[in-house]
C-alpha positions as CSV (number, residue, x, y, z in Angstrom):
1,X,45.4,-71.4,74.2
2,X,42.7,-70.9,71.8
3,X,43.1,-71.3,67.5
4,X,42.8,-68.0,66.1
5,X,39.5,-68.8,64.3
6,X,38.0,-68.5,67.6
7,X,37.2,-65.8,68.9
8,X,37.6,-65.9,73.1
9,X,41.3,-66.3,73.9
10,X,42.2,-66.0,77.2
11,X,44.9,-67.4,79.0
12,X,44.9,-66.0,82.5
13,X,46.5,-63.2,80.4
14,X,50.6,-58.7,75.7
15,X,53.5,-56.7,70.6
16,X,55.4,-50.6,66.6
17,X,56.8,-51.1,67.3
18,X,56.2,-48.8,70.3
19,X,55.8,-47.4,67.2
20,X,54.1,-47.4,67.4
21,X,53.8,-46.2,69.2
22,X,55.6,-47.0,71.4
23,X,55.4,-48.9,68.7
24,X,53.4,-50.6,68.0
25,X,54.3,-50.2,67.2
26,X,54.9,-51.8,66.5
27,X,58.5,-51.5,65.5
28,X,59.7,-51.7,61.7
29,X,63.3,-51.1,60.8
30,X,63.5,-49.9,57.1
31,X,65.2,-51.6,54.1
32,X,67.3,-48.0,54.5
33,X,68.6,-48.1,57.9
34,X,72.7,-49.1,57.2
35,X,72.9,-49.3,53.8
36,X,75.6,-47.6,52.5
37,X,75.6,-43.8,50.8
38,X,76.6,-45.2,47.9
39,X,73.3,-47.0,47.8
40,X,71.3,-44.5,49.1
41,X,72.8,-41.8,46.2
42,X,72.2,-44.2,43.5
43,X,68.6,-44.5,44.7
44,X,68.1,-40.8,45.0
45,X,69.6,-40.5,41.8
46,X,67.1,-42.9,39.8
47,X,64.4,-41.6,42.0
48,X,64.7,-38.1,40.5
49,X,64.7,-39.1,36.6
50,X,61.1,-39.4,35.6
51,X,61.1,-41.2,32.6
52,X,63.3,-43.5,33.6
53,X,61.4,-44.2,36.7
54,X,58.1,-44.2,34.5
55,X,60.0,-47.0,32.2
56,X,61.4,-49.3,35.2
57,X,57.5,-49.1,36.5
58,X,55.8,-49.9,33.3
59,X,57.7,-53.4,32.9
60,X,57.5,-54.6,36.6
61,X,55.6,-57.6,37.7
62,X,54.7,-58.6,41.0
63,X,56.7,-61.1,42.9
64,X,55.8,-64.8,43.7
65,X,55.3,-64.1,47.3
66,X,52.2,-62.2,48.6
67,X,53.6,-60.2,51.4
68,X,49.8,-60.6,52.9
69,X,49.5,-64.1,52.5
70,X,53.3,-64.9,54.2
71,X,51.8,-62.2,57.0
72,X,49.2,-64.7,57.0
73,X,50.3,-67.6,57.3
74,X,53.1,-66.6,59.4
75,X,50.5,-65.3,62.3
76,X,48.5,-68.7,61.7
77,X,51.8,-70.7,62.3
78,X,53.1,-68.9,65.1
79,X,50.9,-66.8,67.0
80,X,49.0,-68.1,70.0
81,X,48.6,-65.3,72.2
82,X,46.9,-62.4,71.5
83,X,48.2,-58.6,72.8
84,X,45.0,-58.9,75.5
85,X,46.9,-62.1,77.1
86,X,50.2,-60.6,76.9
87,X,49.4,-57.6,78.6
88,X,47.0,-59.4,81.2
89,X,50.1,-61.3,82.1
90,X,52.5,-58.5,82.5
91,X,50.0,-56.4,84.6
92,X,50.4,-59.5,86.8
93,X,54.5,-58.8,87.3
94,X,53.6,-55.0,88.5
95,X,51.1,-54.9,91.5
96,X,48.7,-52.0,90.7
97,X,50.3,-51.8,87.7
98,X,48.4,-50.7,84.1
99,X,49.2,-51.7,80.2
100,X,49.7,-48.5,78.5
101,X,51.1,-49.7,75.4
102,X,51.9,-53.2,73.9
103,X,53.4,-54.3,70.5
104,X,55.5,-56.9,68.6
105,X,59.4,-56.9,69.1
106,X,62.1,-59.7,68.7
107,X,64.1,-60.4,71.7
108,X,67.2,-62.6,71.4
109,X,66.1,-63.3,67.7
110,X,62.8,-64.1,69.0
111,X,58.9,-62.2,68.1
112,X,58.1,-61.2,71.3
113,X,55.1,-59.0,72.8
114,X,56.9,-55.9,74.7
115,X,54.5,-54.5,76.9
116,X,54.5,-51.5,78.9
117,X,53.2,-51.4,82.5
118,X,52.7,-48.4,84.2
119,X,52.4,-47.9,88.4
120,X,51.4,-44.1,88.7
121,X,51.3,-44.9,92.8
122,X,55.4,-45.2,92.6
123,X,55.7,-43.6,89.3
124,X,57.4,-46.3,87.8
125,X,57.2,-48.1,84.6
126,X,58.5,-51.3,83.3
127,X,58.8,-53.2,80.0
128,X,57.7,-56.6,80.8
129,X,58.1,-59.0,77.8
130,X,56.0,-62.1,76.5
131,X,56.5,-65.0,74.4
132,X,53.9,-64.5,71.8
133,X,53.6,-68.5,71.1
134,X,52.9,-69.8,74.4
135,X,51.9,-66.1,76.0
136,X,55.1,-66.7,78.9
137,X,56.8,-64.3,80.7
138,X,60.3,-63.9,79.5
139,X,61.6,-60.8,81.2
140,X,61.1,-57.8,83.2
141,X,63.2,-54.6,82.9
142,X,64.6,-52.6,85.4
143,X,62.2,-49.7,86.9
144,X,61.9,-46.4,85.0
145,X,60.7,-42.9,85.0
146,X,56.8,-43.4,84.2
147,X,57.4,-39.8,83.1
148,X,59.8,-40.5,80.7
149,X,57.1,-42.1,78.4
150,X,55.3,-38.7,77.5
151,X,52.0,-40.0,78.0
152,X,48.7,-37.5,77.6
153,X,47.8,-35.6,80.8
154,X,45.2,-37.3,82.4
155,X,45.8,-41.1,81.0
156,X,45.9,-42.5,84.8
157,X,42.4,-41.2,85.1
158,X,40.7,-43.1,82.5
159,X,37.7,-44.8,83.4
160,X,38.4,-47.9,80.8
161,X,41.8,-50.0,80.5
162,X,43.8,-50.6,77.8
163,X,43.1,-53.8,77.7
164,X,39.0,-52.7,77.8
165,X,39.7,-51.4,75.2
166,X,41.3,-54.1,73.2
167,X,38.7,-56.1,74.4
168,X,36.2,-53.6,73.0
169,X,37.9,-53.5,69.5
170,X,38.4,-56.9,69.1
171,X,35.0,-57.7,69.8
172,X,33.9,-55.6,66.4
173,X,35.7,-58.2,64.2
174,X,34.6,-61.6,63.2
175,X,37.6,-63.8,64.3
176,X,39.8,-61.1,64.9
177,X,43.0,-60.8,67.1
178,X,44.4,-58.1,68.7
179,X,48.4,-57.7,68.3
180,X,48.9,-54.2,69.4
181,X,47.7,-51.3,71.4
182,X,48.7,-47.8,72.9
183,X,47.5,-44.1,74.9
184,X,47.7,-42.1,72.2
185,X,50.1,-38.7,72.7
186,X,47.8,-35.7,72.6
187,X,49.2,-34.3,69.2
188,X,47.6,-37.7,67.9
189,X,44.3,-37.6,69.1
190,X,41.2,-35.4,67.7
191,X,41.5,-32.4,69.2
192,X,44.1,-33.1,72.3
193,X,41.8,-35.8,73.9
194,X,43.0,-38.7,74.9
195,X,42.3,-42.3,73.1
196,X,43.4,-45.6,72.9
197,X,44.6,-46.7,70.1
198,X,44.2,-50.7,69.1
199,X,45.5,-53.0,66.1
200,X,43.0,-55.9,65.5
201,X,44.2,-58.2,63.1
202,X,41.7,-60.4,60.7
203,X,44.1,-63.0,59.9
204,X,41.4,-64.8,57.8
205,X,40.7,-61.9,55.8
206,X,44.3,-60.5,55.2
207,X,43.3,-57.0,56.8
208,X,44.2,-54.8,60.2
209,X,41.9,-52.5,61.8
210,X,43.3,-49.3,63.3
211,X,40.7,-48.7,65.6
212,X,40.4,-45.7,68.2
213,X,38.5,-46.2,71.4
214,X,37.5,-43.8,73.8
215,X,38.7,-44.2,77.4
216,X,35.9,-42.8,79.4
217,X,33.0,-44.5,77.7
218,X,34.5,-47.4,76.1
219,X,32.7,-46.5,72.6
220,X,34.9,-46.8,69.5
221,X,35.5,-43.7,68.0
222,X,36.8,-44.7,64.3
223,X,38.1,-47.6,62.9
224,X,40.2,-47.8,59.5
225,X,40.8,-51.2,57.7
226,X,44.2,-52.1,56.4
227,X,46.5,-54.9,54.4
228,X,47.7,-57.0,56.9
229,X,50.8,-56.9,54.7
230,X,51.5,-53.1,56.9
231,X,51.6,-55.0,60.1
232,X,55.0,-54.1,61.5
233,X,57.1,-57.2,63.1
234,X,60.4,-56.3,63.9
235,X,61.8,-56.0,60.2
236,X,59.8,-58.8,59.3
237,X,56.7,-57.5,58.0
């Protein structure tokens, strides 16, 4: 497995989160989730009375930890295998089987690549899921209802991969890394079409590209540059 200064990784090849997607993402649970109303009133409460807000704002100062830089030197500490392995390595588990969406997630307390492989011949689907250190199988789900993921009309037709397309985006940044990747639903894409969507990660520069590829020519549509500080990890980051 390669240092992520370099910029070929491949390991005979993944994860908002679907969110993301199916995220995606890149999966983030919020500081919110379970706390109790109590909390959540006071917080609405405060919220709602300007100067006081205005006040509380005025005399903060930032913390001792960079959220960016612990992103950062997380990712350097940690992460080996980039989302083009992971999912390289689960298409292997499903025989004609393509990546439609890949992202962190912690499994058994672990960060984890879950990656979804699609098999429009049988019309299933599994979640196959990767150890994002040493890029290792871990598990496989049962077989599901490909259309239970609500994918765009017309993904299985695409002339490029997901993992083209990854290959594509990550090619447009010095040093960069993919870490996540989905089809995006049509109310996401320009105008109904269909695109992929692809994190890259510039660990070296503390910044994420959100970049859009197109699947029939393999051309990137848009890219948009990011703190790496808003990549999702579980509820890590």
């Amino acid at each position: 497995m390669s240092s992520l200064t370099e910029k070929t990784r491949r390991m005979f090849l993944i994860p908002s989160l679907l969110v993301v997607g199916l995220a995606v993402a890149s999966v983030i649970m919020t500081a919110a989730v379970g706390a109790p109303s109590s909390m959540l009133a006071f917080a609405q409460t405060t919220a709602t009375t300007p100067n006081q807000a205005a006040t509380t704002t005025a005399n903060q100062t930032a913390g001792t930890i960079s959220l960016t830089q612990a992103a950062k030197d997380f990712l350097n500490d940690n992460l080996n295998a980039t989302m083009i392995d992971a999912a390289s390595a689960a298409e292997d588990q499903v025989p004609n089987g393509a990546t439609v969406a890949a992202h962190f997630g912690i499994l058994q307390g672990s960060l984890v690549y879950n990656v979804t492989v699609a098999d429009t011949d049988t019309g299933n689907a599994f979640n196959v899921f990767v150890d994002a250190a040493s890029g290792k199988i871990l598990s496989k789900s049962a077989a599901f209802p490909v259309d239970t993921l609500g994918l765009p009309a017309g993904f299985d037709n695409a002339t490029k991969t997901l993992i083209d397309a990854a290959d594509v985006a990550e090619n447009q940044v010095q040093n960069g890394m993919v870490v996540a990747g989905s089809i995006a639903t049509a109310a996401q894409a320009e105008g109904g079409a269909l695109v992929y969507l692809i994190t890259v990660a510039d660990i070296d520069n503390g910044t994420l590209h959100e970049t859009r590829v197109n699947p029939t020519t393999g051309s990137i549509i848009s890219s948009e540059v990011v703190p790496l500080g808003e990549l999702h990890i579980g509820d890590l980051f």
